[in-house]
C-alpha positions in Angstrom: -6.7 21.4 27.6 -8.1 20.4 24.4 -4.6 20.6 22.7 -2.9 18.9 25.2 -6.0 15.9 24.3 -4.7 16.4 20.3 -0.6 16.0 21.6 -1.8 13.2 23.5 -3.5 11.1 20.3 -0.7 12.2 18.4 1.8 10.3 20.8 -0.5 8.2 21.1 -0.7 6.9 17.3 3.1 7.5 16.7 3.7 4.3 19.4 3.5 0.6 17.9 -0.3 -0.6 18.8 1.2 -3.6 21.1 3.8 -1.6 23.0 0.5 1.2 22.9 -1.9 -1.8 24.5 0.4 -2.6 26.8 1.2 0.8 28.3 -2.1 2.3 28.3 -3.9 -0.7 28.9 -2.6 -3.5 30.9 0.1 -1.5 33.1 -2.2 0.9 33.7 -4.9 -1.6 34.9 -2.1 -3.2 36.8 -0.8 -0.4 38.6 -4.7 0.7 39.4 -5.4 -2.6 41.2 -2.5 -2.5 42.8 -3.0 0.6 44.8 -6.7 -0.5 44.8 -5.6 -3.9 46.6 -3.3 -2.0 48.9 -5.5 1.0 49.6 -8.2 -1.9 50.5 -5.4 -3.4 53.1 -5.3 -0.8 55.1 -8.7 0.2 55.2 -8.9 -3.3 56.5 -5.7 -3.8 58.5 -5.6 0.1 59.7 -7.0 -1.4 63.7 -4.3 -4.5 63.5 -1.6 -2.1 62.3 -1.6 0.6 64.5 -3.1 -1.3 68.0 0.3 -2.2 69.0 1.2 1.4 69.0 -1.7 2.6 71.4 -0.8 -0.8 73.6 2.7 0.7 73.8 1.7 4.2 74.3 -0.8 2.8 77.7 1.8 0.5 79.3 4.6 3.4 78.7 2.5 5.7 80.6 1.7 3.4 83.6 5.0 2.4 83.5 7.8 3.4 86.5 10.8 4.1 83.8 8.9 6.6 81.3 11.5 9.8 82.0 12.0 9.5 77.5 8.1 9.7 77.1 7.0 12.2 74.4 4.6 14.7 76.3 1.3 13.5 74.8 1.5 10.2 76.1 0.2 11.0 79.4 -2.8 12.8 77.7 -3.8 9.9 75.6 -3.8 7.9 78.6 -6.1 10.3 80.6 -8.6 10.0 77.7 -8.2 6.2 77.5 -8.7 5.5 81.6 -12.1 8.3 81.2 
């Protein structure tokens, strides 16, 4: 651990300082809010995403045509209509 720390600072003083900031400080910033906005997205968004899906899944299963079902369809539905 602690020499892979020294290989580090030694790569890390061998790279030009601006190339350096920009790698290990704004890219890396970047690329942290990134997945920090996106991650925030779908905590948010997770109901709006995947309703249409349980919508689909309740009007399959009361539907006439639903020989191509998957099997837990009817299942979820039983749990929904308790």
């Amino acid at each position: 651990m602690f020499c892979l720390y020294i290989n580090i600072k030694e790569i890390k003083e061998k790279i030009p300082h601006k190339m350096r900031d920009f790698f290990f400080g704004r890219l890396s910033a970047a690329l942290l809010g990134f997945f920090g906005l996106f991650a925030a997205f779908l905590g948010f968004f997770r109901f709006f995403l995947f309703s249409h899906l349980y919508i689909f899944i309740i009007f399959s299963a009361n539907g006439e045509s639903n020989k191509h079902r998957p099997r837990y369809v009817h299942w979820f539905y039983k749990l929904r209509r308790a």
